[in-house]
C-alpha positions as a Markdown table, in Angstrom:
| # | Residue | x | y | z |
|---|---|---|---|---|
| 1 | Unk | 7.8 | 56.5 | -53.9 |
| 2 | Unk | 8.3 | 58.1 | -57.3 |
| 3 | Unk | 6.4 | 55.2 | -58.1 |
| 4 | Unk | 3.2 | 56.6 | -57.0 |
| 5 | Unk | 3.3 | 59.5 | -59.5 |
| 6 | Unk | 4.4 | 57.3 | -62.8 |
| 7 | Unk | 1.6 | 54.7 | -61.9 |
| 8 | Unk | -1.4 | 56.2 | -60.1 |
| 9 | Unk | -1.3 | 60.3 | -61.6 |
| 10 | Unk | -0.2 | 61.9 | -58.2 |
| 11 | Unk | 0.7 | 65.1 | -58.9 |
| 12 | Unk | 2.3 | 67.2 | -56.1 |
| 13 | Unk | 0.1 | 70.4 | -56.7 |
| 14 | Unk | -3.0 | 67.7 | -55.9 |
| 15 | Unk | -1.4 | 66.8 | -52.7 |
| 16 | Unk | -0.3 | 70.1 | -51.7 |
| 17 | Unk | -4.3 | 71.0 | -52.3 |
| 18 | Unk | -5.4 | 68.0 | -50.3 |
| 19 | Unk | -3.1 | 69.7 | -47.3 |
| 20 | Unk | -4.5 | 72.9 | -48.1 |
| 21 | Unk | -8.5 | 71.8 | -47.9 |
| 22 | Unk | -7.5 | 70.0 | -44.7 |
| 23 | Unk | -6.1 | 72.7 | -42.9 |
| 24 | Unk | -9.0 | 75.3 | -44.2 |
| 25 | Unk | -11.3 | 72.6 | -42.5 |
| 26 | Unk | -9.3 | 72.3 | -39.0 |
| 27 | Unk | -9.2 | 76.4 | -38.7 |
| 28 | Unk | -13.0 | 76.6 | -39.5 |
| 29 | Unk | -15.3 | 73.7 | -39.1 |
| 30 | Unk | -12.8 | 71.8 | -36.4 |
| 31 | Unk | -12.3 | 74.9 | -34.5 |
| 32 | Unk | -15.9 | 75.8 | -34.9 |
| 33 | Unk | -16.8 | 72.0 | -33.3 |
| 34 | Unk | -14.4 | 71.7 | -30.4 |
| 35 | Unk | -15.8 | 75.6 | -29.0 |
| 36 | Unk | -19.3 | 73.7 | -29.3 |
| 37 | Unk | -17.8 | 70.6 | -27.7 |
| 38 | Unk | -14.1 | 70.2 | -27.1 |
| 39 | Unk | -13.3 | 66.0 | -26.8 |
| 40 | Unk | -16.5 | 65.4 | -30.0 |
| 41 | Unk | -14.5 | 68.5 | -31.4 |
| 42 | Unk | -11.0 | 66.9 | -31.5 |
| 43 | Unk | -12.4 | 63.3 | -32.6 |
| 44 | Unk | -14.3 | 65.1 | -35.3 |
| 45 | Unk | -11.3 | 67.2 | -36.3 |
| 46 | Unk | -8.4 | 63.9 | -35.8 |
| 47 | Unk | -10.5 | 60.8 | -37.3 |
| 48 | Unk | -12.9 | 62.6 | -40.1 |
| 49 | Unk | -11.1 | 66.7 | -41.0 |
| 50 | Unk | -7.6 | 65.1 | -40.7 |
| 51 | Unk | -8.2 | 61.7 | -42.9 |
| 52 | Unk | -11.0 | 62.0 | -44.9 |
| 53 | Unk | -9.8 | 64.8 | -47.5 |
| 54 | Unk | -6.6 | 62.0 | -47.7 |
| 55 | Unk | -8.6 | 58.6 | -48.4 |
| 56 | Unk | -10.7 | 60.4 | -50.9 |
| 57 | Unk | -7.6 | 61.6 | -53.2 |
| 58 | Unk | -6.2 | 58.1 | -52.9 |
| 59 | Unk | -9.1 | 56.2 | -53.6 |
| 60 | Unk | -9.5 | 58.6 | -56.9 |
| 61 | Unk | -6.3 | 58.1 | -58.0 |
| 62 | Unk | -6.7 | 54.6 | -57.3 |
| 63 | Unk | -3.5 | 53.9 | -55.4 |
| 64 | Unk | -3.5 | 50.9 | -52.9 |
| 65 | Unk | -4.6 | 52.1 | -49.2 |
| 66 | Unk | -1.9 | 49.8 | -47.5 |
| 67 | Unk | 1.2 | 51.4 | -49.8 |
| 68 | Unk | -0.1 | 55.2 | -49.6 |
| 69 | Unk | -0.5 | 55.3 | -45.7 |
| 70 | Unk | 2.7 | 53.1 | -45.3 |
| 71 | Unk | 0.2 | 49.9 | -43.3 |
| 72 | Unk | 3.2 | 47.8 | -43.1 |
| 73 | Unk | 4.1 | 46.0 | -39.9 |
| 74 | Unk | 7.1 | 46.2 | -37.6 |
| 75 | Unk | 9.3 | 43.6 | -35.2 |
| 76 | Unk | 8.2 | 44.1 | -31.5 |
| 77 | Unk | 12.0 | 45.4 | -31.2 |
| 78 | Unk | 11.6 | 47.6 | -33.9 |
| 79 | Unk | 8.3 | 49.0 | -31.9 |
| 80 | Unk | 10.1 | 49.1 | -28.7 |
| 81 | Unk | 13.2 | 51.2 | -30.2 |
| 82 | Unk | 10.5 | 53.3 | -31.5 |
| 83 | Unk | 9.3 | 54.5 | -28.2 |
| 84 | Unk | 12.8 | 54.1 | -26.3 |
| 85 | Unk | 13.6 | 56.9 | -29.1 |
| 86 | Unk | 10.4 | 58.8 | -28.5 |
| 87 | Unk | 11.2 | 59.0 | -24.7 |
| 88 | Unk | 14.7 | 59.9 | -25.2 |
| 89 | Unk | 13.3 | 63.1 | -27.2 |
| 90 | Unk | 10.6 | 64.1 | -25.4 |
| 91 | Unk | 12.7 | 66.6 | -23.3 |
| 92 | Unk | 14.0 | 67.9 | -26.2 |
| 93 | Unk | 10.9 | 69.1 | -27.8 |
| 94 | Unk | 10.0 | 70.5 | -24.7 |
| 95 | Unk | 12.9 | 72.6 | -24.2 |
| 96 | Unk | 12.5 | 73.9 | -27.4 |
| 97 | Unk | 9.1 | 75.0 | -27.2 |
| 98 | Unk | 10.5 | 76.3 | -23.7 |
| 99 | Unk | 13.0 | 78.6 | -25.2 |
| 100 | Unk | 10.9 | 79.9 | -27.9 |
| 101 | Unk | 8.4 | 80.7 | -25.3 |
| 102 | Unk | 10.9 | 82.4 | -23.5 |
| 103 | Unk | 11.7 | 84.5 | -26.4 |
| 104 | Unk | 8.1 | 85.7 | -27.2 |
| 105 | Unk | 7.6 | 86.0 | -23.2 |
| 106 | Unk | 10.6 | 88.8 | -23.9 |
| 107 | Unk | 7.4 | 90.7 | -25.5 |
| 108 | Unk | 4.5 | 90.3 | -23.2 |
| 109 | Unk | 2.6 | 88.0 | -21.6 |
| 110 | Unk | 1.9 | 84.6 | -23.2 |
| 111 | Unk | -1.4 | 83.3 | -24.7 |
| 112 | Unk | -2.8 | 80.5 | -22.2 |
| 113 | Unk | -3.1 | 77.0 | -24.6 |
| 114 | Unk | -6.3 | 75.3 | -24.0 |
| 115 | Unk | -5.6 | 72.0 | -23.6 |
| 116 | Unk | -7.7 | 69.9 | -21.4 |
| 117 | Unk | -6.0 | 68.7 | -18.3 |
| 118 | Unk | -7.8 | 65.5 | -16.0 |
| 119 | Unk | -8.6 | 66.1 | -12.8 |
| 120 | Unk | -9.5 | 62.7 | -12.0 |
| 121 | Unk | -8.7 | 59.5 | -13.2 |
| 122 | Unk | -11.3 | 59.1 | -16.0 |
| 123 | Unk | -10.7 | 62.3 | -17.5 |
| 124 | Unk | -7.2 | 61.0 | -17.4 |
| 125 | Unk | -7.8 | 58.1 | -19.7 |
| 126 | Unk | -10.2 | 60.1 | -22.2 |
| 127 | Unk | -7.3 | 62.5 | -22.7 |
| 128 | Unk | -5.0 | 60.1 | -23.5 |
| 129 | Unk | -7.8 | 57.8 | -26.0 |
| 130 | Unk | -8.2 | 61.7 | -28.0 |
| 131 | Unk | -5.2 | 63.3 | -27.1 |
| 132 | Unk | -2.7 | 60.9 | -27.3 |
| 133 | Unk | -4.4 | 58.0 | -29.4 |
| 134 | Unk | -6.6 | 59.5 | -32.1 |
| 135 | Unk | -4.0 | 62.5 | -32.6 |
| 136 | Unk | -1.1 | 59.7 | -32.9 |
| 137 | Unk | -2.8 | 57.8 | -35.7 |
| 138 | Unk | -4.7 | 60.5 | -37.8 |
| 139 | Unk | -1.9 | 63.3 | -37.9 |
| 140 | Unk | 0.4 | 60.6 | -38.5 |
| 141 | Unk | -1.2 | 58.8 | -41.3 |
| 142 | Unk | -1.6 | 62.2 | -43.0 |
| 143 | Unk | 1.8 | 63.4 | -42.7 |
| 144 | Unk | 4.2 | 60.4 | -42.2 |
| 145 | Unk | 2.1 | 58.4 | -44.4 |
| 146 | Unk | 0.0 | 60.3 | -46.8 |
| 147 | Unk | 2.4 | 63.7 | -47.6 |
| 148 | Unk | 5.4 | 61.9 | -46.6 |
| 149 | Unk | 4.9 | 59.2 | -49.6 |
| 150 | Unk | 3.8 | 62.3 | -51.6 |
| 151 | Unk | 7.3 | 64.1 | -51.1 |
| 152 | Unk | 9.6 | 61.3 | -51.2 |
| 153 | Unk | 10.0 | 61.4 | -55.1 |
| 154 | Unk | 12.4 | 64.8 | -53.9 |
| 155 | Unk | 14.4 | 62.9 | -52.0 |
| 156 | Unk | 14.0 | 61.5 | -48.4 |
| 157 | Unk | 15.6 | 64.2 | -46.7 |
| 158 | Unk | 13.9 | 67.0 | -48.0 |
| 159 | Unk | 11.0 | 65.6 | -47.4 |
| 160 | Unk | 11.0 | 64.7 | -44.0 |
| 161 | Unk | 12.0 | 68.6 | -43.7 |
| 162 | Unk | 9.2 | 69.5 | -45.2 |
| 163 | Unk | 6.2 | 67.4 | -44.0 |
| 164 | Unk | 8.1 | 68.3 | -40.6 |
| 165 | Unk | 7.5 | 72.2 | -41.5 |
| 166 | Unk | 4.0 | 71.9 | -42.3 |
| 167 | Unk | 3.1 | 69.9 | -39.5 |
| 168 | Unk | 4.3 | 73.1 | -37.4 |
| 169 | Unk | 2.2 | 75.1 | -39.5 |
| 170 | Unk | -0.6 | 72.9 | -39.1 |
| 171 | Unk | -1.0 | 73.4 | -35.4 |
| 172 | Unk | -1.6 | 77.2 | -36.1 |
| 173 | Unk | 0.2 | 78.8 | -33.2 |
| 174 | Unk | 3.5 | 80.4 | -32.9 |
| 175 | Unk | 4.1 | 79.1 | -29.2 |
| 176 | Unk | 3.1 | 75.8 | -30.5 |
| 177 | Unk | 5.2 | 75.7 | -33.4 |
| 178 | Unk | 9.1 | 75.0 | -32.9 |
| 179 | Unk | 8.6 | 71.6 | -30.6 |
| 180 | Unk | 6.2 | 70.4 | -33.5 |
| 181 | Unk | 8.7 | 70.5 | -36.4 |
| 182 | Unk | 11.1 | 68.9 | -34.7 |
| 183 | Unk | 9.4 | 66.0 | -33.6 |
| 184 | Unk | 8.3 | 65.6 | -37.4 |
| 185 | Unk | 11.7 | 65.7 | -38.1 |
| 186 | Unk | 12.0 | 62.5 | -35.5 |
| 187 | Unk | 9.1 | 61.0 | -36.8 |
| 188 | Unk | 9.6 | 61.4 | -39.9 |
| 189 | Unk | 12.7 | 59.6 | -39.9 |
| 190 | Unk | 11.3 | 56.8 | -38.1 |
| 191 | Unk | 8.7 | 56.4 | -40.8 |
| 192 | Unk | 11.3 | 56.5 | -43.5 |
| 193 | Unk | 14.0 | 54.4 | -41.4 |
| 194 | Unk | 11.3 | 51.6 | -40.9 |
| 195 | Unk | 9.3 | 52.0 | -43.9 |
| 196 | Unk | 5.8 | 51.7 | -41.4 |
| 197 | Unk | 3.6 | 54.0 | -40.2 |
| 198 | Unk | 3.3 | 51.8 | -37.1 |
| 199 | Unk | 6.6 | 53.2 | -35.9 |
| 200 | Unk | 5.5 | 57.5 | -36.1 |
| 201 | Unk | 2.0 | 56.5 | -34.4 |
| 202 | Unk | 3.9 | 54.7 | -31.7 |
| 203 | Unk | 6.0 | 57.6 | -31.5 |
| 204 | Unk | 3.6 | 60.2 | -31.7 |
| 205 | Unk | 1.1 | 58.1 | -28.8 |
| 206 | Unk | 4.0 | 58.4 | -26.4 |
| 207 | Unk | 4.9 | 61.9 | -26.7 |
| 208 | Unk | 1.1 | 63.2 | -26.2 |
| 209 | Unk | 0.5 | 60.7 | -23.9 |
| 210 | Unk | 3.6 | 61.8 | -21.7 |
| 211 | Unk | 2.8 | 65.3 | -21.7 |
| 212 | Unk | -1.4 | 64.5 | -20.5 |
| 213 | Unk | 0.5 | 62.2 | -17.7 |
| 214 | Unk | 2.6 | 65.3 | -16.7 |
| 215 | Unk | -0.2 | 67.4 | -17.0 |
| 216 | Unk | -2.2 | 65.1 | -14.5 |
| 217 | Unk | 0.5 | 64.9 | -12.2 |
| 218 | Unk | 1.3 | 68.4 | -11.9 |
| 219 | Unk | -2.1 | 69.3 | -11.4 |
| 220 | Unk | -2.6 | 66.5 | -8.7 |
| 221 | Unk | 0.6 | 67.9 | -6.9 |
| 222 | Unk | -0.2 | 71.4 | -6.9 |
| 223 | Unk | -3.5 | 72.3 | -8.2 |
| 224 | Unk | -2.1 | 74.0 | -10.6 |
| 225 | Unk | -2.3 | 73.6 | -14.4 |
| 226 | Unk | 0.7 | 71.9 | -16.0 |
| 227 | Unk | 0.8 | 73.8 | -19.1 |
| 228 | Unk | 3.2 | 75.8 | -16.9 |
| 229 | Unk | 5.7 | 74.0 | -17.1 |
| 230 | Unk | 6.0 | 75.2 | -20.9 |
| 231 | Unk | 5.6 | 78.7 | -20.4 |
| 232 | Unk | 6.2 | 79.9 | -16.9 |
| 233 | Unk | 5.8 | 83.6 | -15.6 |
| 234 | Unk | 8.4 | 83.6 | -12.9 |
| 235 | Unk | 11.8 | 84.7 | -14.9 |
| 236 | Unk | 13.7 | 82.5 | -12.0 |
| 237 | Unk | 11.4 | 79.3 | -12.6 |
| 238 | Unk | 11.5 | 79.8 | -16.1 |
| 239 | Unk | 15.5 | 79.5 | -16.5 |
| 240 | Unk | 15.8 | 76.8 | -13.8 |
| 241 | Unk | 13.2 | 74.6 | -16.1 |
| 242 | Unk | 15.4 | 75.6 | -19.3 |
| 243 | Unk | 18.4 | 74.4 | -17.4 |
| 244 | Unk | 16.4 | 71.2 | -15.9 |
| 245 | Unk | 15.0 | 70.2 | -19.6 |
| 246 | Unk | 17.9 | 71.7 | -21.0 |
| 247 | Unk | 19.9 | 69.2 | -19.4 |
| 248 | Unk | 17.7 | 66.2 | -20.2 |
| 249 | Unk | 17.3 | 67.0 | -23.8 |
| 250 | Unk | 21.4 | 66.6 | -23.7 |
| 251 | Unk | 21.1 | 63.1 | -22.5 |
| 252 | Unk | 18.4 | 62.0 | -24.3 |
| 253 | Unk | 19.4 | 63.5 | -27.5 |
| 254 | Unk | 22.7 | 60.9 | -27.0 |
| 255 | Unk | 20.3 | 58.4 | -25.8 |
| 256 | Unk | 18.3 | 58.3 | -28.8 |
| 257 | Unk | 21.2 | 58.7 | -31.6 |
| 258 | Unk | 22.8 | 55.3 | -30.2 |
| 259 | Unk | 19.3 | 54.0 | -30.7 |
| 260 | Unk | 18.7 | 55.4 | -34.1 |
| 261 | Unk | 21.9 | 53.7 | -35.3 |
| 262 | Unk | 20.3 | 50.3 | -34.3 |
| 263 | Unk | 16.8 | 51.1 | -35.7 |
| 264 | Unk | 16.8 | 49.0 | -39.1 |
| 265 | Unk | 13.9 | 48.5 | -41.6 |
| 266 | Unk | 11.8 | 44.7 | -41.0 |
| 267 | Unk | 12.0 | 43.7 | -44.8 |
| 268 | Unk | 9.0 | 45.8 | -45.5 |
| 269 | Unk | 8.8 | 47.1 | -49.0 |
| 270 | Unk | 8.0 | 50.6 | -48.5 |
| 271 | Unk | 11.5 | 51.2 | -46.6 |
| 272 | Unk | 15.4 | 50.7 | -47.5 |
| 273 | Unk | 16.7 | 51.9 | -44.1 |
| 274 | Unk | 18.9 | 53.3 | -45.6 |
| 275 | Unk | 19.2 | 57.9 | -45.9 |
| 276 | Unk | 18.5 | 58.8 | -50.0 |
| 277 | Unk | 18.6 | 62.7 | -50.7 |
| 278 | Unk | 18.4 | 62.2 | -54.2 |
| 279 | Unk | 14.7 | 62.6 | -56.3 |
| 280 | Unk | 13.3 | 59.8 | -57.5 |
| 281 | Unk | 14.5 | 58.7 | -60.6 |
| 282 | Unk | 11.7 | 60.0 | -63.5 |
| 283 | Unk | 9.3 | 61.6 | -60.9 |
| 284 | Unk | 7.9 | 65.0 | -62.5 |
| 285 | Unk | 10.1 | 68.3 | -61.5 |
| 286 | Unk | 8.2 | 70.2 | -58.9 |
| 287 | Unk | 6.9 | 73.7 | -60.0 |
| 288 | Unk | 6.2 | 77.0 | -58.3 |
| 289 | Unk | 2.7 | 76.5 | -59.3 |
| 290 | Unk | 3.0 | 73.0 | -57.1 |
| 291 | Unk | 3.5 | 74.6 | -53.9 |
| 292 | Unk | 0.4 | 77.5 | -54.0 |
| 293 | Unk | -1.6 | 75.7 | -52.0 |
| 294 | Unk | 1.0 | 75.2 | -49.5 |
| 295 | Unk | 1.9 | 78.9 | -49.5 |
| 296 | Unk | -1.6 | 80.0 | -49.1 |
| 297 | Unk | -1.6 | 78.2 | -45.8 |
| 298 | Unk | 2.0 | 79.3 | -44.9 |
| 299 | Unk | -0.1 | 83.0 | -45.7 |
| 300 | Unk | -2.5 | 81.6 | -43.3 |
| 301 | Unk | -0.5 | 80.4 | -40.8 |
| 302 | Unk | 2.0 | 84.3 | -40.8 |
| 303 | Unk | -1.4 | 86.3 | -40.3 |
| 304 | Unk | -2.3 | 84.0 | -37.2 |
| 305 | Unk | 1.6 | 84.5 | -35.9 |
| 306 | Unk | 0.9 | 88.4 | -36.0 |
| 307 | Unk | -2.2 | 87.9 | -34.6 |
| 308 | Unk | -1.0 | 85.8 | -31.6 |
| 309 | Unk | 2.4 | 88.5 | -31.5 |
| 310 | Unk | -0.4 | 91.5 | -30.9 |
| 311 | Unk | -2.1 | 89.9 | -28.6 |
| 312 | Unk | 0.9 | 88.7 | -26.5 |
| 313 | Unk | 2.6 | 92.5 | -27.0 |
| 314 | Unk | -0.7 | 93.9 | -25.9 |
């Protein structure tokens, strides 16, 4: 994707600032609209905050919508895999954010997460058209599509690492944060393995749309919300869910590494299937200056972890 800076002018610092004025926008005016209305809140926030700043610095720099977002299609096998793989790692992700939420629990008592959970069968499917749907395309277009191509001139590798960083950072909470960058990791491997977008929304869809279903269920079982299965105040409960997940995450994690070896790319031309670590060949050096919009959010982001820490120790 060097290609994209030699032909079309994208320079990194421009999409670093693109992140930047996007997350500035979810901490403010989407945070501002889902207090005055949570579901017209998160739509805002996914389908205009989250894509809007993106399609404007393409169309500027003129680049093709269909090769910056990655709109390329993939086999029905290919799809499948996809979610087989996003199954298998589900418990993984959620043992993470488990054991990290163990660690802060070591300091005081966790912050409650509002997430809306259904208590009836048509809240049920609105949470999974804006948690599970929306989410899984726009957060998925921006960073498997729109950063990801921006990166890739470093090398593949490093940037799946480091779209998979920021998109912890981007969800603005330190209990929230682990599970997030490894599942960019995941997705972001999918995008690059099958060179379409199509394979990280899939993959994103699932995993939300997994947790609102075991959200629902839990509440429907015991009245209680299901958030708790993430951060749970008995100590007993808490370590026999580490051990349960724990266990899970081990299996799936072998699970979804036999299916990774079979995932290959459908002949589209924004993939090779194939691993590269290696910078694009006559793609611009990145600077320090590059990355300052990145690290004024990362600022952002470290003065909201302290925040949450005092809140949680107090």
């Amino acid at each position: 994707m060097g290609q994209l800076f030699k032909e079309n002018s994208y320079t990194l610092f421009g999409i670093n600032l693109v992140f930047m004025v996007t997350a500035v926008l979810l901490i403010t005016l989407g945070y501002y609209l889902q207090v005055l209305n949570l579901y017209i809140g998160l739509i805002v926030t996914e389908l205009i905050i989250i894509l809007i700043p993106a399609v404007i610095y393409v169309r500027w720099k003129g680049t093709d919508i269909k090769q910056a977002f990655r709109l390329n299609s993939i086999s029905p096998a290919t799809l499948w895999r996809c979610v087989l793989i996003t199954i298998c790692i589900y418990p993984a992700g959620l043992f993470l954010n488990m054991l990290s939420n163990m660690v802060l629990g070591l300091f005081g008592e966790l912050i409650p997460i509002s997430i809306p959970v259904a208590d009836n069968g048509r809240e049920y499917i609105i949470n999974i058209l804006v948690i599970a749907l929306s989410a899984g395309v726009a957060e998925e277009a921006f960073f498997r599509g729109f950063l990801l191509n921006g990166y890739e001139h470093l090398g593949e590798r490093k940037s799946i690492l480091i779209t998979a960083v920021l998109f912890g950072i981007f969800h603005f909470n330190i209990q929230n944060f682990i599970g997030p960058v490894f599942l960019g990791l995941v997705f972001g491997y999918l995008a690059i393995r099958t060179g379409s977008i199509i394979a990280p929304i899939a993959g994103h869809f699932i995993n939300n749309a997994v947790s609102v279903t075991l959200m629902y269920a839990a509440g429907m079982v015991s009245g209680a919300s299901a958030q708790g299965y993430e951060a749970v105040d008995n100590p007993g409960n808490l370590m026999a869910g580490l051990v349960f997940w724990g266990i899970l995450a081990l299996v799936g994690g072998f699970t979804s590494v036999r299916l990774f070896g079979r995932l290959k790319p459908d002949g589209s031309p924004a993939g090779t299937g194939e691993m590269n670590h290696h910078a694009g060949i006559g793609s611009p050096a990145p600077r320090l200056k590059d990355f300052i919009p990145v690290l004024l959010i990362a600022v952002i982001f470290i003065v909201f972890c302290i925040g949450e820490l005092w809140v949680i120790i107090n």
